[in-house]
PQR file with spaces between the fields and no chain letter, atoms N, CA, C, O and H, PARSE charges and radii, in Angstrom:
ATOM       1  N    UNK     1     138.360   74.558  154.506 -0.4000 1.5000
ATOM       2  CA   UNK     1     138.443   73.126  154.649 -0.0000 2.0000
ATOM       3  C    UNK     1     139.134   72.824  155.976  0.5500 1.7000
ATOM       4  O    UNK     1     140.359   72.788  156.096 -0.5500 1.4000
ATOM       5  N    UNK     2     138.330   72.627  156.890 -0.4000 1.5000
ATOM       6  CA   UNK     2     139.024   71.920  158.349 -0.0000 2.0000
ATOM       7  C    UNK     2     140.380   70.919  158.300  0.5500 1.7000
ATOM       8  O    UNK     2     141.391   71.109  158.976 -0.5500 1.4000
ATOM       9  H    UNK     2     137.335   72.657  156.793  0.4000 1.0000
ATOM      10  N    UNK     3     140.156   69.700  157.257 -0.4000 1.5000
ATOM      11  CA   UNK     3     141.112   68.446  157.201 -0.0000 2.0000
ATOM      12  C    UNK     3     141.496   68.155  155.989  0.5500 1.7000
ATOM      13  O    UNK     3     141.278   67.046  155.500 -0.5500 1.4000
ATOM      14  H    UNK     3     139.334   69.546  156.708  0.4000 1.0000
ATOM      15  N    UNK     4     142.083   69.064  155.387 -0.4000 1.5000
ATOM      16  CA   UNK     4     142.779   69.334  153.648 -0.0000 2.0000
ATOM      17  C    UNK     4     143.224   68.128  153.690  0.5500 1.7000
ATOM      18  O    UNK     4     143.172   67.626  154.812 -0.5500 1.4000
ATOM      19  H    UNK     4     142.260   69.964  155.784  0.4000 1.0000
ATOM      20  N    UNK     5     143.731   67.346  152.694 -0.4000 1.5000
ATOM      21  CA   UNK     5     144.242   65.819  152.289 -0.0000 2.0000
ATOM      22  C    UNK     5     143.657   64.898  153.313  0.5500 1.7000
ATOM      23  O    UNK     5     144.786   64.791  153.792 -0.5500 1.4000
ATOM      24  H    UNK     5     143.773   67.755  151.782  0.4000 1.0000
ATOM      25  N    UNK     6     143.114   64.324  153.897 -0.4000 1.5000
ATOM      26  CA   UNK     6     142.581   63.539  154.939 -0.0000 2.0000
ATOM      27  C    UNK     6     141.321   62.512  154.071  0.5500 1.7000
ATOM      28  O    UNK     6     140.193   62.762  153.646 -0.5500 1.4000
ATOM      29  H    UNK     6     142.196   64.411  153.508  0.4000 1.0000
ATOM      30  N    UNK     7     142.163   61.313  154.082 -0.4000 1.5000
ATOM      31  CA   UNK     7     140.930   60.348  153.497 -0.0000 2.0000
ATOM      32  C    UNK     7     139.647   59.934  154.090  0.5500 1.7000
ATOM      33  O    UNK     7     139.616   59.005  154.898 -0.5500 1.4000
ATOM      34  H    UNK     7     143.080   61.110  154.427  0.4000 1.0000
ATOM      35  N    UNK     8     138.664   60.525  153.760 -0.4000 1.5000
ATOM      36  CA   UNK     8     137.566   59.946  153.843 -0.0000 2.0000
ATOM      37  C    UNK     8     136.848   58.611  153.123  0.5500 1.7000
ATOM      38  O    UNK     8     136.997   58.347  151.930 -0.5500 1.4000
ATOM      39  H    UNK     8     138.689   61.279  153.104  0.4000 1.0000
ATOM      40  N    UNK     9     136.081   57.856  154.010 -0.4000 1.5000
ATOM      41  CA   UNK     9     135.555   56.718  153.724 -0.0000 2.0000
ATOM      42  C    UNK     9     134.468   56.829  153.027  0.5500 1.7000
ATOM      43  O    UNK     9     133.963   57.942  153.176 -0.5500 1.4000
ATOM      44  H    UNK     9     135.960   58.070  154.979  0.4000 1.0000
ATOM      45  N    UNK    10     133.911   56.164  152.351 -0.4000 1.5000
ATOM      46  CA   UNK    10     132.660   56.290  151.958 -0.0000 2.0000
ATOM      47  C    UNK    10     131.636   56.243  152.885  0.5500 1.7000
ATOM      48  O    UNK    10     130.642   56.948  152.714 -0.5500 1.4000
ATOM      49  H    UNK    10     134.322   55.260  152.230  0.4000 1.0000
ATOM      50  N    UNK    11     131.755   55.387  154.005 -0.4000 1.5000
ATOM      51  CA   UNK    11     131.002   55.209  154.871 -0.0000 2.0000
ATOM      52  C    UNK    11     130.793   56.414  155.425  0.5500 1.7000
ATOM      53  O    UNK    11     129.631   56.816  155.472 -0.5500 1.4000
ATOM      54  H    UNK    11     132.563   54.815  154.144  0.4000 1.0000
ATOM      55  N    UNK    12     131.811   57.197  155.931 -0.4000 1.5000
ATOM      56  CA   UNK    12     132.200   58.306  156.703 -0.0000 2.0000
ATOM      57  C    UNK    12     131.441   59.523  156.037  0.5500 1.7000
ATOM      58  O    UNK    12     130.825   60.352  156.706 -0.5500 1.4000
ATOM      59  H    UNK    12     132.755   56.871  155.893  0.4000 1.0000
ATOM      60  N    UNK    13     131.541   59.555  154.652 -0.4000 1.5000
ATOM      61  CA   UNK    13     130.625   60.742  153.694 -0.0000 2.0000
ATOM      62  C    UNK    13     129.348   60.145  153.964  0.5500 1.7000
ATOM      63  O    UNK    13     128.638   60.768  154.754 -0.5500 1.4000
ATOM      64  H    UNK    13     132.041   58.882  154.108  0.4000 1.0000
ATOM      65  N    UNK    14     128.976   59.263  153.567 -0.4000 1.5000
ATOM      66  CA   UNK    14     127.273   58.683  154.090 -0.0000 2.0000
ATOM      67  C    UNK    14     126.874   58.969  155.070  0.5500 1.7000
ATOM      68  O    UNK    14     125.651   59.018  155.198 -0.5500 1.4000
ATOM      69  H    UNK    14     129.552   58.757  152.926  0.4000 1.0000
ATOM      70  N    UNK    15     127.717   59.275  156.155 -0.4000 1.5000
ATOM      71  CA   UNK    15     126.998   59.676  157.419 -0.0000 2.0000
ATOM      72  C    UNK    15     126.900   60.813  157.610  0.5500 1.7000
ATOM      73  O    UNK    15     125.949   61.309  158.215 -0.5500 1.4000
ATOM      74  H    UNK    15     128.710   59.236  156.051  0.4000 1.0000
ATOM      75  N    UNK    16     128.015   61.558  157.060 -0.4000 1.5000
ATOM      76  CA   UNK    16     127.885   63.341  157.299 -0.0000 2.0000
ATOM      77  C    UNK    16     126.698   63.481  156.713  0.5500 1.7000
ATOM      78  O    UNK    16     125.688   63.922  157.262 -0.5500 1.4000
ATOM      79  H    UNK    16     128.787   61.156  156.568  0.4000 1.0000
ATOM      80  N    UNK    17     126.796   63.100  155.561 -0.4000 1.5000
ATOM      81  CA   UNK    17     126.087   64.013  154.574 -0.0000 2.0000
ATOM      82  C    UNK    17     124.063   63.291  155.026  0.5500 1.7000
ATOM      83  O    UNK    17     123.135   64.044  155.320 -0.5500 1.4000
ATOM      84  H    UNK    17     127.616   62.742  155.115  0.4000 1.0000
ATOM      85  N    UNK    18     123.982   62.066  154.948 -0.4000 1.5000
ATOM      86  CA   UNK    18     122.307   61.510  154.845 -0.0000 2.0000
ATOM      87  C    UNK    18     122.352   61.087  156.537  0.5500 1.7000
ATOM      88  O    UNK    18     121.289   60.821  157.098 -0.5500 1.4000
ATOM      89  H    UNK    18     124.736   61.454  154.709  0.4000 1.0000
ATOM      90  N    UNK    19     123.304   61.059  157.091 -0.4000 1.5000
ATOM      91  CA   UNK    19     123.132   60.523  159.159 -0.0000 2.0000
ATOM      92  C    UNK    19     123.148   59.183  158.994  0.5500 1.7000
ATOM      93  O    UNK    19     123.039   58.733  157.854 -0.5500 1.4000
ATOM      94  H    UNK    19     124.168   61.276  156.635  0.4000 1.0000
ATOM      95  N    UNK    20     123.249   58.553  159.806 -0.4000 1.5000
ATOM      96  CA   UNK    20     122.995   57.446  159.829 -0.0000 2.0000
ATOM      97  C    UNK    20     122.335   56.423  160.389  0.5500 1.7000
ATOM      98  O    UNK    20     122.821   55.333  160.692 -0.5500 1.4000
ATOM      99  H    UNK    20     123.337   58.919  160.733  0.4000 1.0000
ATOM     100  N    UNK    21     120.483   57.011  160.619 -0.4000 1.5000
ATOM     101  CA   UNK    21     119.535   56.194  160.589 -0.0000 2.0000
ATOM     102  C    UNK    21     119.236   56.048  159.106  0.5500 1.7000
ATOM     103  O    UNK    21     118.269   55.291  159.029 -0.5500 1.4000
ATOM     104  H    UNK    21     120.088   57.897  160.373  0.4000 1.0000
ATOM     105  N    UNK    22     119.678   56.479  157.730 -0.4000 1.5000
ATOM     106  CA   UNK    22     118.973   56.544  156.412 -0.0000 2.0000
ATOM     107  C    UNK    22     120.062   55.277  155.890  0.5500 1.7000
ATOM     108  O    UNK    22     121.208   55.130  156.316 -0.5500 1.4000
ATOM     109  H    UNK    22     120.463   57.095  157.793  0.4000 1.0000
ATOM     110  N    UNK    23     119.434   54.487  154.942 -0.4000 1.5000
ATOM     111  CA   UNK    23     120.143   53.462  153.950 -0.0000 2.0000
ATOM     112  C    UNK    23     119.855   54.467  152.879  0.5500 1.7000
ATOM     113  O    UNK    23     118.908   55.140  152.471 -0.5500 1.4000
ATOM     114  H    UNK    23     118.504   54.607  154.596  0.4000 1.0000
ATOM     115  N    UNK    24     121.504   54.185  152.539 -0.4000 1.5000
ATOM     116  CA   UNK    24     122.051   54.665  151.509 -0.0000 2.0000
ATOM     117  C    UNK    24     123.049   53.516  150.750  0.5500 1.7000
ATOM     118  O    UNK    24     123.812   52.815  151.414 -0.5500 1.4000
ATOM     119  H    UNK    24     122.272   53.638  152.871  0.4000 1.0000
ATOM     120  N    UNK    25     122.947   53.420  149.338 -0.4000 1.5000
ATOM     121  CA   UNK    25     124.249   52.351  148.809 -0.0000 2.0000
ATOM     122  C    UNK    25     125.208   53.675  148.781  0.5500 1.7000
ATOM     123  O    UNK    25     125.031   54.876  148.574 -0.5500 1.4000
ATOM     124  H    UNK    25     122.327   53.989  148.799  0.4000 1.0000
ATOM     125  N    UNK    26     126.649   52.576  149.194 -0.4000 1.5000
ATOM     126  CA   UNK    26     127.428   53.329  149.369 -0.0000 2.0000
ATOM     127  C    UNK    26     128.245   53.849  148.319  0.5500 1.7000
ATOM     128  O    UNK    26     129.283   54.473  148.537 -0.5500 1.4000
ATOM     129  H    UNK    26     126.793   51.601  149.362  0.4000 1.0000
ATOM     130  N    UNK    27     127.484   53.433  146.415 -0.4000 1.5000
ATOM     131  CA   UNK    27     127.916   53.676  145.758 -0.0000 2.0000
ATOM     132  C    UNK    27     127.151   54.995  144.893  0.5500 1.7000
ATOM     133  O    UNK    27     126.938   55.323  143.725 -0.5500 1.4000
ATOM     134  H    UNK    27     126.641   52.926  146.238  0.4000 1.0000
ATOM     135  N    UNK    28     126.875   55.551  146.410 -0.4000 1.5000
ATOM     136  CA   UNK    28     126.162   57.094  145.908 -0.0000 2.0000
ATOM     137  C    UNK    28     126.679   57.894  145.882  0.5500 1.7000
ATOM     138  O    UNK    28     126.450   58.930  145.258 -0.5500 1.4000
ATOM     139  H    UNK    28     127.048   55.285  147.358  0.4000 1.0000
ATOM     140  N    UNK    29     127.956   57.503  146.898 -0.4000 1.5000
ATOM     141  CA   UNK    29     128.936   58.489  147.122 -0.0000 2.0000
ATOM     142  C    UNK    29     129.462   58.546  145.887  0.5500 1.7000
ATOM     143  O    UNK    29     129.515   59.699  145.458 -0.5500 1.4000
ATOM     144  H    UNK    29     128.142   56.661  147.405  0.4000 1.0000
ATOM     145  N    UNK    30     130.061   57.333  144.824 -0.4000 1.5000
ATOM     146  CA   UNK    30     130.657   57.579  144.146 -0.0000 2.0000
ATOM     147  C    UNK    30     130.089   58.828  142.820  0.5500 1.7000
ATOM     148  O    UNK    30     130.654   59.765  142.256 -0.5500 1.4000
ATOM     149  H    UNK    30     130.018   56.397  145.173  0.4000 1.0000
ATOM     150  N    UNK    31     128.564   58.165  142.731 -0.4000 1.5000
ATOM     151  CA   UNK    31     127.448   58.996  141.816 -0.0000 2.0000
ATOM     152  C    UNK    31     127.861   60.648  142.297  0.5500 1.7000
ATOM     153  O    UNK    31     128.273   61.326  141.356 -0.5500 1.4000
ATOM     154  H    UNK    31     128.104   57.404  143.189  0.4000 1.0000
ATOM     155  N    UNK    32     127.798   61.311  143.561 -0.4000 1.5000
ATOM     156  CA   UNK    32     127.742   62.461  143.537 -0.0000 2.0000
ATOM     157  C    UNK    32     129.533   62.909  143.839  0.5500 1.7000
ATOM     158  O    UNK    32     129.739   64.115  143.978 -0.5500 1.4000
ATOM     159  H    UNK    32     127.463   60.760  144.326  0.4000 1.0000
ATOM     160  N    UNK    33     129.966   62.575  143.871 -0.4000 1.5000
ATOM     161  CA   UNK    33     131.855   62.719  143.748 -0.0000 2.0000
ATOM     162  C    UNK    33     131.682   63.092  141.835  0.5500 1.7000
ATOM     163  O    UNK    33     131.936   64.214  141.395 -0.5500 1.4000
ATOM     164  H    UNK    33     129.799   61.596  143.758  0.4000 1.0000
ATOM     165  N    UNK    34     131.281   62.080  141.050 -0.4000 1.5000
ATOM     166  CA   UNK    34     131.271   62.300  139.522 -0.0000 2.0000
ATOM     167  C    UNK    34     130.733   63.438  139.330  0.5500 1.7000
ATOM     168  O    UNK    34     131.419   64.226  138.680 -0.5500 1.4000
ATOM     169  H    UNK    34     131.075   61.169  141.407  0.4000 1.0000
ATOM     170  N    UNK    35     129.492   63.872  139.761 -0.4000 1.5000
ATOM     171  CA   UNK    35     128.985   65.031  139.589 -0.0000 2.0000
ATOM     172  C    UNK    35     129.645   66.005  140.222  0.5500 1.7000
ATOM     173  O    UNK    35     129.646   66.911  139.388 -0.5500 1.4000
ATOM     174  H    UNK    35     128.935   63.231  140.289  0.4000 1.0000
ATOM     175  N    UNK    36     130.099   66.316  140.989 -0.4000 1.5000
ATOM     176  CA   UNK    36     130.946   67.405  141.715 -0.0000 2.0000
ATOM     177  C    UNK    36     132.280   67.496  140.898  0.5500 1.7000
ATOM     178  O    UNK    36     132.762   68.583  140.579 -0.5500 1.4000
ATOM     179  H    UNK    36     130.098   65.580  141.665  0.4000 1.0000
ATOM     180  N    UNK    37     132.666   66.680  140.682 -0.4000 1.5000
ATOM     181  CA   UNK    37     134.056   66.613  139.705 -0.0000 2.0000
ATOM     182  C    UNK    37     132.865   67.540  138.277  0.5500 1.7000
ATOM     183  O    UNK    37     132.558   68.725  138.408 -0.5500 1.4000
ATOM     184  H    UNK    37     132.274   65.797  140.941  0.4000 1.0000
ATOM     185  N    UNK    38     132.583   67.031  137.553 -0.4000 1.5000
ATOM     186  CA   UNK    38     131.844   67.516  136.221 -0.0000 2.0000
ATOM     187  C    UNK    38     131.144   68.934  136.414  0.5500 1.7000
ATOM     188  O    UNK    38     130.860   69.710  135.501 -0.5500 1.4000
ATOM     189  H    UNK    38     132.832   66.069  137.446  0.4000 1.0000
ATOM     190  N    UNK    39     130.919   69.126  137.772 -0.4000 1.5000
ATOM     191  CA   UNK    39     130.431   70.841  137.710 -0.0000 2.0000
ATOM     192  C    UNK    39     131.674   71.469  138.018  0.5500 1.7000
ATOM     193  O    UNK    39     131.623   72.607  137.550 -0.5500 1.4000
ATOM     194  H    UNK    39     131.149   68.496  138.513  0.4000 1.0000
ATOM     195  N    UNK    40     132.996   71.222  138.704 -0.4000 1.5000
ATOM     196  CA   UNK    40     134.130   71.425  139.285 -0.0000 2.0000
ATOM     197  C    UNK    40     135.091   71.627  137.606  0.5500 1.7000
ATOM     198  O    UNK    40     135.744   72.628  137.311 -0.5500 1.4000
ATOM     199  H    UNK    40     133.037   70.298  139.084  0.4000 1.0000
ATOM     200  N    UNK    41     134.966   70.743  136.984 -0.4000 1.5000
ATOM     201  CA   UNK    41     135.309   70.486  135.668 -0.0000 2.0000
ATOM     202  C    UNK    41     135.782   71.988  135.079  0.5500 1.7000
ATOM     203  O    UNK    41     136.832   72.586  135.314 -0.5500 1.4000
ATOM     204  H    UNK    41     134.435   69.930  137.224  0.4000 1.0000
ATOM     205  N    UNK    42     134.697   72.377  134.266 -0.4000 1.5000
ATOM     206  CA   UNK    42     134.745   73.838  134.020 -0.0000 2.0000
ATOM     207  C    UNK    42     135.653   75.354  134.315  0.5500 1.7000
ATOM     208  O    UNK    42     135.923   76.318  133.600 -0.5500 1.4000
ATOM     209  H    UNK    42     133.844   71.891  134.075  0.4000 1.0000
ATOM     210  N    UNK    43     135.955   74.982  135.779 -0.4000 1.5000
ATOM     211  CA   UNK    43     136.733   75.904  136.179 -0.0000 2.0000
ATOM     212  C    UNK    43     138.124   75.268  136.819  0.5500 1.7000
ATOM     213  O    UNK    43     138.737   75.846  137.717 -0.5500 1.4000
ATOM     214  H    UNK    43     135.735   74.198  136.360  0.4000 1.0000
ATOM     215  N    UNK    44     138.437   74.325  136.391 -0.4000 1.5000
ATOM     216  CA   UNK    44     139.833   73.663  136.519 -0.0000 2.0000
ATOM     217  C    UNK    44     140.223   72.602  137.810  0.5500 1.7000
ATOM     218  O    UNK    44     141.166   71.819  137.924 -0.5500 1.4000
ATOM     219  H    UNK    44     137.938   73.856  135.662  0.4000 1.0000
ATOM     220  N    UNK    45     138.917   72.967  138.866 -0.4000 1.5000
ATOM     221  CA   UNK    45     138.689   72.148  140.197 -0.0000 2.0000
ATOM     222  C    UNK    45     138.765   70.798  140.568  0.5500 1.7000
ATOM     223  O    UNK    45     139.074   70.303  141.652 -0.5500 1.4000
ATOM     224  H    UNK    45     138.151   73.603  138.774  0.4000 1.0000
ATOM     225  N    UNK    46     138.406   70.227  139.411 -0.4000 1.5000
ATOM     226  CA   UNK    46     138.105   69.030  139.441 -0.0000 2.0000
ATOM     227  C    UNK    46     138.830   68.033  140.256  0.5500 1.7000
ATOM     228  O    UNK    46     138.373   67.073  140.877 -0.5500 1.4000
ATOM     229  H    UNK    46     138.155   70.629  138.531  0.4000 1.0000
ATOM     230  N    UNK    47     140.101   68.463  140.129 -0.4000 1.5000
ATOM     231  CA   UNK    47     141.232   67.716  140.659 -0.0000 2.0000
ATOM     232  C    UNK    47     141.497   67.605  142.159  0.5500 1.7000
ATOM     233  O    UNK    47     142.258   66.756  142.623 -0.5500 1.4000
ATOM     234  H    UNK    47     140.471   69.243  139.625  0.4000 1.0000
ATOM     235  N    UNK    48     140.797   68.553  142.939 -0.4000 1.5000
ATOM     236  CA   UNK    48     141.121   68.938  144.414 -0.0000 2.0000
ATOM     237  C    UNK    48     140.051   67.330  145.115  0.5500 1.7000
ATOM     238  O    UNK    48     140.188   66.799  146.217 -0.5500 1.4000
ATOM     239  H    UNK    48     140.178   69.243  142.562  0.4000 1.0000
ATOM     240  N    UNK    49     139.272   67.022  144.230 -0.4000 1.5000
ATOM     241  CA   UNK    49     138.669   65.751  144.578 -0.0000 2.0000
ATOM     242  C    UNK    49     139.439   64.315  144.207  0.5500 1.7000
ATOM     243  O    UNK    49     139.090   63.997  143.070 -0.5500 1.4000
ATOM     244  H    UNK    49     139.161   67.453  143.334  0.4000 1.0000
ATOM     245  N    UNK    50     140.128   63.588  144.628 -0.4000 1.5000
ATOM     246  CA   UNK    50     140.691   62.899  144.154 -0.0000 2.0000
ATOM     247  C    UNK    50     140.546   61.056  145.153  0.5500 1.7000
ATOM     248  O    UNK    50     140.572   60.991  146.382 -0.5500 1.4000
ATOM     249  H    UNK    50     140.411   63.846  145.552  0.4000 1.0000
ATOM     250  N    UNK    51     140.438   60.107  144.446 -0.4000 1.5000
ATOM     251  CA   UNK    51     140.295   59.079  144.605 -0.0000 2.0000
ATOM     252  C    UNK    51     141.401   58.189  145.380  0.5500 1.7000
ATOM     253  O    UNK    51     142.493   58.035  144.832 -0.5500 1.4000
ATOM     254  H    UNK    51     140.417   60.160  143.448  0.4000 1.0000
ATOM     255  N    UNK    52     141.165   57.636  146.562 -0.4000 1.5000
ATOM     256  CA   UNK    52     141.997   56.806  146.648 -0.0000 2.0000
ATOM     257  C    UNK    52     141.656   55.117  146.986  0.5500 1.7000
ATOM     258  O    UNK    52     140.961   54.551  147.831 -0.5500 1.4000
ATOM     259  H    UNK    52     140.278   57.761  147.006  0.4000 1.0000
ATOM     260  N    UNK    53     142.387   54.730  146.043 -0.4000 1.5000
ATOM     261  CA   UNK    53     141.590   53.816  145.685 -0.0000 2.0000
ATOM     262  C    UNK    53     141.699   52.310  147.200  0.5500 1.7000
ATOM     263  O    UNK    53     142.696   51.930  147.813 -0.5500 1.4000
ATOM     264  H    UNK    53     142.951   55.190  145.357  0.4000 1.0000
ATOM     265  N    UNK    54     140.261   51.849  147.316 -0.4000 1.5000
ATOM     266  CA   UNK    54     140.680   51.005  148.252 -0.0000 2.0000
ATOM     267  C    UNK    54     140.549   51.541  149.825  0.5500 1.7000
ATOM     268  O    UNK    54     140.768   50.770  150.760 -0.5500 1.4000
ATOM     269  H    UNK    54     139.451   52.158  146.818  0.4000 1.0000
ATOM     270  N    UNK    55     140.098   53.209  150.073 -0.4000 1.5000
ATOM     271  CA   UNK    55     139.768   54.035  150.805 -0.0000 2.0000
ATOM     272  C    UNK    55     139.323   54.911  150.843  0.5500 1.7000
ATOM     273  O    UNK    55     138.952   55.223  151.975 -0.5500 1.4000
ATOM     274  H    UNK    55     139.920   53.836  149.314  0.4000 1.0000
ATOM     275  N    UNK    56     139.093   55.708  149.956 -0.4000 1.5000
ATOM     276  CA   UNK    56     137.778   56.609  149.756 -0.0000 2.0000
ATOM     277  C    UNK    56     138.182   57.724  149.415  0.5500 1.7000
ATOM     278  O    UNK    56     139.398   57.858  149.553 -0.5500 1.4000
ATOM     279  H    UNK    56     139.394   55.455  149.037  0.4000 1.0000
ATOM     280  N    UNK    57     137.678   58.533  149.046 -0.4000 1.5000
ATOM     281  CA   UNK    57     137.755   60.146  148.399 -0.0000 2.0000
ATOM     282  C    UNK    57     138.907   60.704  149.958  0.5500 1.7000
ATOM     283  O    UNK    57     138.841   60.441  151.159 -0.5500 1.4000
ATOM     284  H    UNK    57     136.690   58.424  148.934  0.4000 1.0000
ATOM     285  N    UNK    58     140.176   61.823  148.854 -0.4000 1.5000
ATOM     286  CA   UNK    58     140.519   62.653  149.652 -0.0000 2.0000
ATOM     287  C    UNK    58     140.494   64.146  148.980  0.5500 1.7000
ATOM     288  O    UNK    58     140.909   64.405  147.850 -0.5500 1.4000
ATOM     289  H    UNK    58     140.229   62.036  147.878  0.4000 1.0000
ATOM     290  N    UNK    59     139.857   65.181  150.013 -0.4000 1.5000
ATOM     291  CA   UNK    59     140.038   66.463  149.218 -0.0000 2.0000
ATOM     292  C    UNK    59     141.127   67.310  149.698  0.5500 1.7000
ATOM     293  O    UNK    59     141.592   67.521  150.818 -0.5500 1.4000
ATOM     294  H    UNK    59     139.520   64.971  150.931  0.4000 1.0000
ATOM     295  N    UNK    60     141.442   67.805  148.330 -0.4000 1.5000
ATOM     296  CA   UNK    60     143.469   68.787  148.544 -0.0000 2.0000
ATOM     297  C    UNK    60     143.465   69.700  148.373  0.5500 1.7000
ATOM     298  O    UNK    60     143.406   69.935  147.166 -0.5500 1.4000
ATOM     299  H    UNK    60     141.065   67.634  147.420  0.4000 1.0000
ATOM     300  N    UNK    61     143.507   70.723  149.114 -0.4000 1.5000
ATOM     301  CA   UNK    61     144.307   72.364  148.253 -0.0000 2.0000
ATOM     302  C    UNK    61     145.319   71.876  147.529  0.5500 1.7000
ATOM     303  O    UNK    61     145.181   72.280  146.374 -0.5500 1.4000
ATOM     304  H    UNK    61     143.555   70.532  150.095  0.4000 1.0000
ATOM     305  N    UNK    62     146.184   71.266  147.632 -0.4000 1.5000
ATOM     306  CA   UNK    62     147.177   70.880  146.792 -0.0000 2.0000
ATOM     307  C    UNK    62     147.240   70.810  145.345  0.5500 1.7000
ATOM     308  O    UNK    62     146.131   70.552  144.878 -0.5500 1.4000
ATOM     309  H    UNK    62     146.296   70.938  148.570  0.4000 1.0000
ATOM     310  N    UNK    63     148.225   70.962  144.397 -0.4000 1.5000
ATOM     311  CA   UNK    63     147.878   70.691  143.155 -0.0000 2.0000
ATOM     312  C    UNK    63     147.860   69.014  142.591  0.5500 1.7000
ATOM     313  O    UNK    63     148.068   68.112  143.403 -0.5500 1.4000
ATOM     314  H    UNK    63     149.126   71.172  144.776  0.4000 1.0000
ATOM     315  N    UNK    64     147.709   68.845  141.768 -0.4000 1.5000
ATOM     316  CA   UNK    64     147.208   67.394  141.207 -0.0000 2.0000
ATOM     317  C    UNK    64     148.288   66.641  141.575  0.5500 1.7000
ATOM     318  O    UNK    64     148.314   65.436  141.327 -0.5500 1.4000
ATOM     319  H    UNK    64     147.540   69.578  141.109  0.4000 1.0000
């Protein structure tokens, strides 16, 4: 992980991930964050994804 705890925007994941000539709602991000948490789930991960609210997903080595 290059930028451990570092908040990302939603906007900011929309662009890595689809570029940004593509429309995307930006509440896709939230759709595939749920799913990554729920396959993450299983093996105790889940948590390294974490919400902040009002600014967007930050991911942690850190514990919860």
């Amino acid at each position: 992980m290059q930028h451990p705890d570092r908040i990302y925007s939603r906007e900011q994941l929309l662009n890595h991930a689809w570029g940004q000539n593509v429309y995307v709602e930006e509440r896709t991000v939230d759709v595939h964050i749920l799913r990554l948490r729920k396959n993450l789930q299983p093996y105790g991960f889940d948590h390294y994804i974490q919400t902040m609210r009002g600014a967007g997903y930050r991911f942690t080595v850190g514990s919860s």
